[in-house]
RODO-2510 file (C-alpha; in nm, 4 decimals, decimal comma):
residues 242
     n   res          X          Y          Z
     1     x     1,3973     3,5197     1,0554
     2     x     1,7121     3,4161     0,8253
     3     x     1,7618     3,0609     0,9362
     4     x     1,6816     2,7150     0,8022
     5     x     1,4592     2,5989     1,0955
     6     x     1,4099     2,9405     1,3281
     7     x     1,1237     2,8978     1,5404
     8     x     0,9837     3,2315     1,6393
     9     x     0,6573     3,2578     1,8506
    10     x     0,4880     3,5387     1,7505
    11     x     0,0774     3,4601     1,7665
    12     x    -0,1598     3,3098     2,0273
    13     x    -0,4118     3,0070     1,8840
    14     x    -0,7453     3,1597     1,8882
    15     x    -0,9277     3,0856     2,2078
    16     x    -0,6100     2,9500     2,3538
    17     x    -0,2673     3,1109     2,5167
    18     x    -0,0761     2,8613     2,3068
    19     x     0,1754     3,0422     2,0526
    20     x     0,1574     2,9329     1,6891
    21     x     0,5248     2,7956     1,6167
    22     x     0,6704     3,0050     1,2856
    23     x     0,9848     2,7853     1,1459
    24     x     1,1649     2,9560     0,8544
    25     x     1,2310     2,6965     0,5632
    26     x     1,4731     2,7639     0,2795
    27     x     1,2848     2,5042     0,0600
    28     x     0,9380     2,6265     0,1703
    29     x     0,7955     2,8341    -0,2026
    30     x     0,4922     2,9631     0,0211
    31     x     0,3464     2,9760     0,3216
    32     x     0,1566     2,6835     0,5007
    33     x    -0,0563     2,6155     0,8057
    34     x     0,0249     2,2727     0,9762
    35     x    -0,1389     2,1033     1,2414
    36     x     0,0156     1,8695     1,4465
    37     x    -0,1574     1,5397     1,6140
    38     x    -0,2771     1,6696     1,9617
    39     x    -0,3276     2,0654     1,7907
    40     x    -0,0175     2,2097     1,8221
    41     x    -0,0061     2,4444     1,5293
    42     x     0,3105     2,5558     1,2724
    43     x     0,3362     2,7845     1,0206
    44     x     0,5983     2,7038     0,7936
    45     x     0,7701     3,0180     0,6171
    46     x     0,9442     3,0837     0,3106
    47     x     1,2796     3,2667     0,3544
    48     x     1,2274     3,6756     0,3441
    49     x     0,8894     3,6741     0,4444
    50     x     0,7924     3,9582     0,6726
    51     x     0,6070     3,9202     0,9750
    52     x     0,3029     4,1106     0,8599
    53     x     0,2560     3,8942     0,6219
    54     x     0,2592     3,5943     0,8295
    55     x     0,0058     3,7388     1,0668
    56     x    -0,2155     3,8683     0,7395
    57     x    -0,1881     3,4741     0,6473
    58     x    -0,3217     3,3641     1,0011
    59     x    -0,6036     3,5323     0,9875
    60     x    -0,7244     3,4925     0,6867
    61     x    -0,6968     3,1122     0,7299
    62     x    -0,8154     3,1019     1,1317
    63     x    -1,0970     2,9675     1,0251
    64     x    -1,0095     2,6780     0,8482
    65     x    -0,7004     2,5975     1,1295
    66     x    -0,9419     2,6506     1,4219
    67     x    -1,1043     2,3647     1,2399
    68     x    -0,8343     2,1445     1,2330
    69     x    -0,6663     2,1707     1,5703
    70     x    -1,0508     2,0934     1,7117
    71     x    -1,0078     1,7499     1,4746
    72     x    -0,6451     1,6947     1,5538
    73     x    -0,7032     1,7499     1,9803
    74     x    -0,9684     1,4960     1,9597
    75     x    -0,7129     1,3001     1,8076
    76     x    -0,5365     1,3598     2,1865
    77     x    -0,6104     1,0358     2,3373
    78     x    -0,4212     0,9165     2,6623
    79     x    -0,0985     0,7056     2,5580
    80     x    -0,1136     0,3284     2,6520
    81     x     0,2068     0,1189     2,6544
    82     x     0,1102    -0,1848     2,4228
    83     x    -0,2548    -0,2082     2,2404
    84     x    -0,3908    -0,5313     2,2949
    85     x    -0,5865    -0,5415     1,9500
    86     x    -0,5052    -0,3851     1,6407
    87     x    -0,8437    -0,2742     1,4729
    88     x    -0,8554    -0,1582     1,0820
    89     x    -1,1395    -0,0372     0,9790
    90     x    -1,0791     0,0317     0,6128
    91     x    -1,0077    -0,4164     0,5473
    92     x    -1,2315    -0,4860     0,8367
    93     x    -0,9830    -0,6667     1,0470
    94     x    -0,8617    -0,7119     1,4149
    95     x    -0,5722    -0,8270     1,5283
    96     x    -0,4884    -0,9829     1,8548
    97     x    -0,1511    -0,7962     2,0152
    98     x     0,0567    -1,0017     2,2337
    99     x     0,3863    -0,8687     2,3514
   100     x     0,7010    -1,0800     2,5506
   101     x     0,9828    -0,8747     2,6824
   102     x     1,2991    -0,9944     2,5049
   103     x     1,6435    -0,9119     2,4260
   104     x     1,5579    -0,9104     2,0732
   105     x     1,3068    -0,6840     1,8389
   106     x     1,0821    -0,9685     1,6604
   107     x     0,7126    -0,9613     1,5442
   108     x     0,5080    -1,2357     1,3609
   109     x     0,1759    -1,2496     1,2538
   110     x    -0,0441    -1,5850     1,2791
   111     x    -0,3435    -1,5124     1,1793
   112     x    -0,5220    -1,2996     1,3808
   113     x    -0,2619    -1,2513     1,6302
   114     x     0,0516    -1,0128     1,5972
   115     x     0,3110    -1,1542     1,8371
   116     x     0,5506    -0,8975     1,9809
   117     x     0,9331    -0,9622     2,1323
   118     x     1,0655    -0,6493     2,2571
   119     x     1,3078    -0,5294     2,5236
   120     x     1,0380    -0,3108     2,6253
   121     x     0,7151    -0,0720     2,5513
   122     x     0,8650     0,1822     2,3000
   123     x     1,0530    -0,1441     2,0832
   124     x     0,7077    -0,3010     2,0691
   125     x     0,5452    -0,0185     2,0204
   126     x     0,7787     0,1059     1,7170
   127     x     0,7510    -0,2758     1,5509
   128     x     0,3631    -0,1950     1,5373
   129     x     0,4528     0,1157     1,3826
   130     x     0,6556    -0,0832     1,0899
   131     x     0,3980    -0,3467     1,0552
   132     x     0,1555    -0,1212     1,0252
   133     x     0,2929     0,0519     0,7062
   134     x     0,3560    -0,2887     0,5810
   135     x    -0,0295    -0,3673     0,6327
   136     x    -0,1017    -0,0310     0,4875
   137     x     0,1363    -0,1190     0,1388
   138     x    -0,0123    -0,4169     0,1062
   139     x    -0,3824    -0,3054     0,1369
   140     x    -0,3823     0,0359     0,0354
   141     x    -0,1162     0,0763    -0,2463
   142     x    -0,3320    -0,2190    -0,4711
   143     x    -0,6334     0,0525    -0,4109
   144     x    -0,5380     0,3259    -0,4996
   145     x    -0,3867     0,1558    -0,8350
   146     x    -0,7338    -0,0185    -0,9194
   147     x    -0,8785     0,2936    -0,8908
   148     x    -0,6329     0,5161    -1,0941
   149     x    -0,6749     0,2140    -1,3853
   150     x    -1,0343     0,2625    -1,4049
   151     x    -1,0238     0,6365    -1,3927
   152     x    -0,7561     0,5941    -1,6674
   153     x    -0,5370     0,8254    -1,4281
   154     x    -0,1495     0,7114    -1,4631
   155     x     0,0236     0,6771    -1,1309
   156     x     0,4268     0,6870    -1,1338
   157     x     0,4635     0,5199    -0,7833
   158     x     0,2493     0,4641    -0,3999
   159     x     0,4422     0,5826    -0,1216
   160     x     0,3420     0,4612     0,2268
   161     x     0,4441     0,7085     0,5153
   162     x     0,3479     0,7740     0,9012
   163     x     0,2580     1,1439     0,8690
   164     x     0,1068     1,3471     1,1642
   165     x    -0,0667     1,6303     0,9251
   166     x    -0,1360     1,5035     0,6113
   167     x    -0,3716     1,2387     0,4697
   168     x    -0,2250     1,2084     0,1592
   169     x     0,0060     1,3874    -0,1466
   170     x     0,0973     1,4193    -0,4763
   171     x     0,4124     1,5302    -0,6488
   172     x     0,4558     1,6498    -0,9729
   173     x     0,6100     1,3727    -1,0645
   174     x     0,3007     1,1477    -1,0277
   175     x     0,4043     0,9585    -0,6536
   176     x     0,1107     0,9381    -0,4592
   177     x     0,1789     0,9502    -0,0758
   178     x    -0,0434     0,7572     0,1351
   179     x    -0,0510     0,7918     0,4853
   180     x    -0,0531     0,4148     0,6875
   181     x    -0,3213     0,5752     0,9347
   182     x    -0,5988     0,5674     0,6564
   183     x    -0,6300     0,1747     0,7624
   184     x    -0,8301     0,3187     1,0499
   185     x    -1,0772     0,4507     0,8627
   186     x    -1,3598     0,3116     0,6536
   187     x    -1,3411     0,2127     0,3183
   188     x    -1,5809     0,5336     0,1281
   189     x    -1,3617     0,7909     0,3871
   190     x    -1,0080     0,6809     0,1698
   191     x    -1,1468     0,6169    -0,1241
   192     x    -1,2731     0,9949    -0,1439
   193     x    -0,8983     1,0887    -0,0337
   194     x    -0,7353     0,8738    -0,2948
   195     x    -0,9860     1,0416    -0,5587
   196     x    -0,8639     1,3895    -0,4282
   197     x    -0,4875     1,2731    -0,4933
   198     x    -0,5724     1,1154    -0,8253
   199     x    -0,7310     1,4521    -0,9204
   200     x    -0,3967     1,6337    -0,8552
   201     x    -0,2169     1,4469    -1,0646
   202     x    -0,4347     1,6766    -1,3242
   203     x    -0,4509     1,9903    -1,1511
   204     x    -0,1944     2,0609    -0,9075
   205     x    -0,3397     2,2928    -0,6876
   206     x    -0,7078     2,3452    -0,5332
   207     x    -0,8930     2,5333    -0,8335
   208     x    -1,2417     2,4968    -0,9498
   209     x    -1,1476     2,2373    -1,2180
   210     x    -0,9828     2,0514    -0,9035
   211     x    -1,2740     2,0481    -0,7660
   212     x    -1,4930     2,0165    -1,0451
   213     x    -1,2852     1,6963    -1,1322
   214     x    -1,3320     1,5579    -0,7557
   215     x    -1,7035     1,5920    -0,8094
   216     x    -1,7336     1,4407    -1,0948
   217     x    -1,5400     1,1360    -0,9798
   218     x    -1,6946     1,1905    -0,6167
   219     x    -2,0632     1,3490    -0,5954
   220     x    -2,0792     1,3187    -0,1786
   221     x    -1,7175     1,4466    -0,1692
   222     x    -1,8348     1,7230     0,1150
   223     x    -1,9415     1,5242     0,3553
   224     x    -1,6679     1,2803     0,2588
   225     x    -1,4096     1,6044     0,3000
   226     x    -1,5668     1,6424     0,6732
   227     x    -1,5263     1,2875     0,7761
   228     x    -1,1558     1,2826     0,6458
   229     x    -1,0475     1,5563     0,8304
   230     x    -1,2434     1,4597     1,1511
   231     x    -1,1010     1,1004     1,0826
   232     x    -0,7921     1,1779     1,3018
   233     x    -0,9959     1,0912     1,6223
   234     x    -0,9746     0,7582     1,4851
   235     x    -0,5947     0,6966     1,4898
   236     x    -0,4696     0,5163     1,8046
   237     x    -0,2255     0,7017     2,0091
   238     x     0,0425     0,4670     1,9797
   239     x     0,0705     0,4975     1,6200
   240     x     0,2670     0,8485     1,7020
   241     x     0,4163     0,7294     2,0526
   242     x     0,7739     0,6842     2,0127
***
């Protein structure tokens, strides 16, 4: 295990004969669990780790990643070549799909239709993927700022990314990462998660006072928590189809 990138099988998922991928990462500072649209699980490992202590790490966090690939496999829906609606639940808006076969990549919106030339499936599909975090800048960055102003929490910049494990970050240099798949959910489900990345520009980690901050911004922020992980379910499968 002395390579940037080595993967190395070396557990089962619990309940499952599917290894855990281990990659090796020479920027990794500490060792993470990350689950994977579908439930494919890695476990991302700082260079000079020893297996024991990756396995020690596994199971004392089975619990919580037995959680997530049962949110992420719902998440495993059956692929389909072109949607033919767009809906978002967090702005409460549907969009008509309608895509030509054409030499040329090309998508317009009018209205409530998003109009699609592509030389075939995966070109349309991958202009939906653009629009999308497009839609997701222009409807989620303004937000997450609002929000920040009236908490009187400073925000260097909003980031919009496709991610397929993470909601949501923050750096220590105050950029919030949003991911565009939040659109699918409803409005109370992201703004809990843009409260949770607002609190880490304070505390950078998961302590009490995290949490203690969360709450006090956030009372329902449990059930809130629940929802946003089981909020994967949500995304259409063509948002990760290549």
């Amino acid at each position: 295990m002395r390579t940037q990138g080595t993967q190395l099988s070396l557990f089962q998922t619990p309940g499952s004969s599917d290894p855990f991928a281990v990659r090796v990462s020479e920027r990794a500072r500490r060792l993470t669990a990350r689950v994977h649209v579908g439930g494919r699980v890695e476990i991302v490992v700082p260079m000079g780790v020893n297996p024991r202590m990756v396995r020690d790490f596994v199971r004392r966090f089975t619990p919580w990643i037995d959680r997530k690939v049962e949110a992420m496999r719902c998440a495993a829906e059956p692929a389909v070549e072109v949607p033919p609606e767009v809906r978002l639940a967090f702005s409460e808006e549907r969009f008509a799909v309608e895509w030509r076969p054409a030499a040329k990549r090309v998508l317009a919106e009018r209205g409530g239709r998003l109009e699609l030339l592509a030389p075939d499936a995966s070109g349309a599909r991958g202009l939906l993927q653009g629009w999308l975090k497009q839609a997701a800048a222009a409807r989620l960055a303004p937000a997450l700022l609002e929000l920040a102003a009236r908490l009187d929490i400073r925000v260097g910049r909003v980031a919009i990314r496709r991610q397929r494990t993470r909601w949501g970050s923050c750096s220590t240099r105050g950029t919030v990462s949003l991911n565009c798949s939040l659109l699918f959910l409803h409005p109370d489900v992201v703004r809990y998660l843009f409260v949770h990345e607002l609190a880490h520009t304070r505390h950078m980690n998961h302590s009490a006072s995290f949490w203690r901050l969360v709450e006090r911004i956030e009372p329902d922020y449990r059930r809130l928590d629940r929802e946003l992980l089981a909020g994967w379910r949500t995304v259409p499968a063509w948002v990760f189809t290549s």
